[in-house]
N, C-alpha and C positions, 0 to 999 in steps of 0.2 A: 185697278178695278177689282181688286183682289177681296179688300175687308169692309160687309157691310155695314152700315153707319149702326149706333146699337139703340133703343129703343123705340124703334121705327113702328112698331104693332098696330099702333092706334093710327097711325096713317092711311092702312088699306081701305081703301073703298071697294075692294071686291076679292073673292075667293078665299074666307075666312072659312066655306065648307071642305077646302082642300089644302089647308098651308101647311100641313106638314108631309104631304104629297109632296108641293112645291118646295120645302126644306130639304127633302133628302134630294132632289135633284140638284139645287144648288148645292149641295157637297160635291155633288160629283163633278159640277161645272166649276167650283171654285179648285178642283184639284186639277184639272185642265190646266187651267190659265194659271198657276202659280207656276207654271216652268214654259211659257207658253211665246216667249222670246227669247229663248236659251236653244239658239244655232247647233244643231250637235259638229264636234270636232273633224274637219275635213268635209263640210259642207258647205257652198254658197246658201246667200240667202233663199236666192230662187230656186236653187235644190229643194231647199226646208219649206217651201213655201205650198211646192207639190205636195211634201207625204200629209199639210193639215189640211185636216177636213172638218168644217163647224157643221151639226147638226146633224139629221138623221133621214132628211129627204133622200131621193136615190132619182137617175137621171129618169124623163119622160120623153116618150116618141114623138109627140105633139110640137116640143120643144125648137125651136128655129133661129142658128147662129148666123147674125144681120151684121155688117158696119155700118153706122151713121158717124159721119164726119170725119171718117178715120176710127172709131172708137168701137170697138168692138160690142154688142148687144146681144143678148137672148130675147129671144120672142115668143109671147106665149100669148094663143086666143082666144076670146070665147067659145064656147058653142054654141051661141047666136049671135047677132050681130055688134060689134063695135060700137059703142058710145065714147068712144075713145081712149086714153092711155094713161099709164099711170108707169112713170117711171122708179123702178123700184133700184136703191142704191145699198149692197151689201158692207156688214161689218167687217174686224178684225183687225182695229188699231189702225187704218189706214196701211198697213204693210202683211197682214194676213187675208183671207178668203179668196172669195172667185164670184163673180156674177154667172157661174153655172151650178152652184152649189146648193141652190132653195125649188129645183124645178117641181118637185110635189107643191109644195105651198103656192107659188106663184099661179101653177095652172089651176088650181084650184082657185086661187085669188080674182084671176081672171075670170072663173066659171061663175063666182059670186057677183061681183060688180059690171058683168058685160063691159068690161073694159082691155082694151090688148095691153098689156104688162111687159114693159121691157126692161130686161135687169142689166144694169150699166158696168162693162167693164174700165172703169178707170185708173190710171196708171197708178202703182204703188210704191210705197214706198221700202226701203232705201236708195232704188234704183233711179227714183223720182223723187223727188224733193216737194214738199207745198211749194206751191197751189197745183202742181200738175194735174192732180185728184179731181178738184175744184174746174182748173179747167175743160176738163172732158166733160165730166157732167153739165157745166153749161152747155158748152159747144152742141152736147144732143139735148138738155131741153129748148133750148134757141131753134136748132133744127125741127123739133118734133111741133114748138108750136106757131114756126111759119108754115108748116102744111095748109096748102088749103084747106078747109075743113076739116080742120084739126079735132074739132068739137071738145068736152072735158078736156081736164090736163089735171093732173095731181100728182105728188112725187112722195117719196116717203123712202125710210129705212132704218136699222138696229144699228146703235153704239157710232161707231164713227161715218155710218151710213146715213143716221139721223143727221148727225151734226155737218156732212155734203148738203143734206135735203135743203137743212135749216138756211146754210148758208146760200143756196142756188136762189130760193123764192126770196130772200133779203135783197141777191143783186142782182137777179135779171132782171129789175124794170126800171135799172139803169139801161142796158144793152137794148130792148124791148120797147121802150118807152113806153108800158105797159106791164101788168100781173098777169099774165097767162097763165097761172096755175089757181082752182078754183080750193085746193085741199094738198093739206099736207101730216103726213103720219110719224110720229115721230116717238121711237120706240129705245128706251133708255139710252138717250143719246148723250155724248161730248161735248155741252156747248159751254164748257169755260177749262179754253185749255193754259187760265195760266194755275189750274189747281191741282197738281199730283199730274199721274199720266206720264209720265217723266221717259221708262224707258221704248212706251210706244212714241213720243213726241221726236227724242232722240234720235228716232230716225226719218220719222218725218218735217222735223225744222230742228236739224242736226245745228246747234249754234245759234237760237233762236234766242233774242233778247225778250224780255217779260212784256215789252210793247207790242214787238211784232207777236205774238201769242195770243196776248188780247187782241190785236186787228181780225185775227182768224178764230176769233169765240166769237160766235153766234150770242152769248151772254149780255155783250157790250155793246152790239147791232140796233142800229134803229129802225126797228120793227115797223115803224108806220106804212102801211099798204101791203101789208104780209093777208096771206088767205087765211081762212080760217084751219085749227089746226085740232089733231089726236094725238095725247100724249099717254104712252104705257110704259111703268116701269114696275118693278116687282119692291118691296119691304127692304129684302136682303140684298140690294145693291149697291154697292158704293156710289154710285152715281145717283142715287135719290134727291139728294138735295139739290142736285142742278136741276133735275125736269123739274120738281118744285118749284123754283127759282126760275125757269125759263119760260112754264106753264104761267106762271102769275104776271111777268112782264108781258107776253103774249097775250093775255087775256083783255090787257089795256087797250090794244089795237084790234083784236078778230075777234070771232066766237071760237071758244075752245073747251074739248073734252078730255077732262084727265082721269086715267084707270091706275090703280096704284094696287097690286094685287099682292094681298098677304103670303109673306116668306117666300116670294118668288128671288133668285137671284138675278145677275146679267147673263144675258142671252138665255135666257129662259124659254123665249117662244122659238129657240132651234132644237130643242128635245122634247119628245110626245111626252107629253103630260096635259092636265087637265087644265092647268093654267094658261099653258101654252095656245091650245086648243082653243079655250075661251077668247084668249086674246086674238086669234087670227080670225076669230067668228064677228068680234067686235068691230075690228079694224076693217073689215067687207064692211060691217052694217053702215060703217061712217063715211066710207066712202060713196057706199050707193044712195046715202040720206043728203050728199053735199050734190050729188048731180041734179035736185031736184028743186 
């Protein structure tokens, strides 16, 4: 995820007032991740796992550590009443982050769409091998929307978080016998892992043949009965040409909004900037226009 694709310019549909705003932050976030699975010597993984931290939120009081189904949750709620949930599933290669790590943005998220937000801790990897990931986060949308009066339901998340979301609303209405999710957010995500990705995949389908890889791209998925979806990725991403590519087969089957914001890089909307900013203002507004 390192080198973005190169004359990507003319793609942006949005933040052409601030891209070189969003350029110098992607420096910063492309110097990140360029050492960004490199274990330092005499650590476990789950040592290294503690000292990273993505983005710039800091923890909230509000915030409320829940299990559902075994799987550990944060909770966060409006300040008025519930319209229900939106499960929100963090990035970092499937073997980095925390689902305690975004709790500014989330309460804030929640404050926007009157919806309780629960960020999903699912198991990672190297310690967990695919689908472990995959399985948790069903386990608690299954849970969340047998609730009685569960009402809304929507899921979303950044980079490997998108590509859980993607994959959850593809197959729970095998398990459901039904789409319980009315929206889905899906922020420069992973859905075709047999392209590059190599040393985050490495640990997540350590020995994965090129078939098994494509079964777990969201790319190759037949979309039919998917909700309608929000795609954000930034110019300077490596991964541009998949939301591209995932936004348009999607399009066939739901309605779908794509933001593609000038010289933004990956993981863009975890550092304050004005792109950032926009996009988490967006992502409110599409959630609370799908409840309607």
């Amino acid at each position: 995820m390192s080198t973005p694709p190169d004359g990507t310019a003319h793609l942006a549909t949005i933040g052409h007032a601030y891209a070189q705003e969003s350029e110098r932050a992607g420096e910063r976030l492309r110097s990140r991740v360029a050492t960004l699975y490199d274990v330092p010597a005499g650590m476990t993984f789950a040592q290294y796992r503690e000292t990273v931290r993505f983005g710039d939120d800091v923890p909230v009081p509000s915030a409320r550590d829940l299990t559902v189904e075994g799987v550990p949750v944060r909770s966060f709620t409006p300040d008025g009443p519930s319209r229900g949930t939106y499960l929100h599933l963090h990035g970092g290669g499937w073997c980095l982050g925390s689902h305690t790590m975004h709790d500014e943005t989330l309460q804030r998220l929640a404050d926007r769409t009157a919806l309780t937000v629960l960020s999903v801790g699912y198991r990672m990897a190297p310690e967990h091998r695919y689908p472990a990931c995959l399985d948790d986060v069903l386990a608690v949308a299954r849970a969340v929307a047998e609730r009685p009066g569960a009402g809304f339901l929507a899921i979303g998340g950044e980079s490997a978080g998108a590509h859980l979301a993607a994959l959850t609303v593809i197959a729970i209405p095998e398990r459901l016998g039904r789409q319980p999710f009315s929206a889905v957010s899906l922020n420069y995500g992973a859905f075709d892992l047999t392209a590059g990705l190599d040393r985050a995949l490495g640990l997540l389908m350590p020995g994965a043949t090129g078939e098994q890889r494509r079964a777990a791209s969201p790319a190759y998925a037949d979309l039919r009965g998917v909700p309608a979806a929000r795609f954000c990725v930034g110019t300077g991403d490596a991964l541009l040409p998949q939301t591209l590519s995932m936004e348009a087969r999607w399009r066939e089957h739901a309605p779908t909004e794509l933001d593609v914001f000038a010289g933004a890089a990956h993981a863009f909307t975890t550092v304050r900037s004005t792109a950032a900013r926009v996009a988490k203002a967006r992502e409110a507004e599409f959630l609370v226009r799908t409840q309607k």
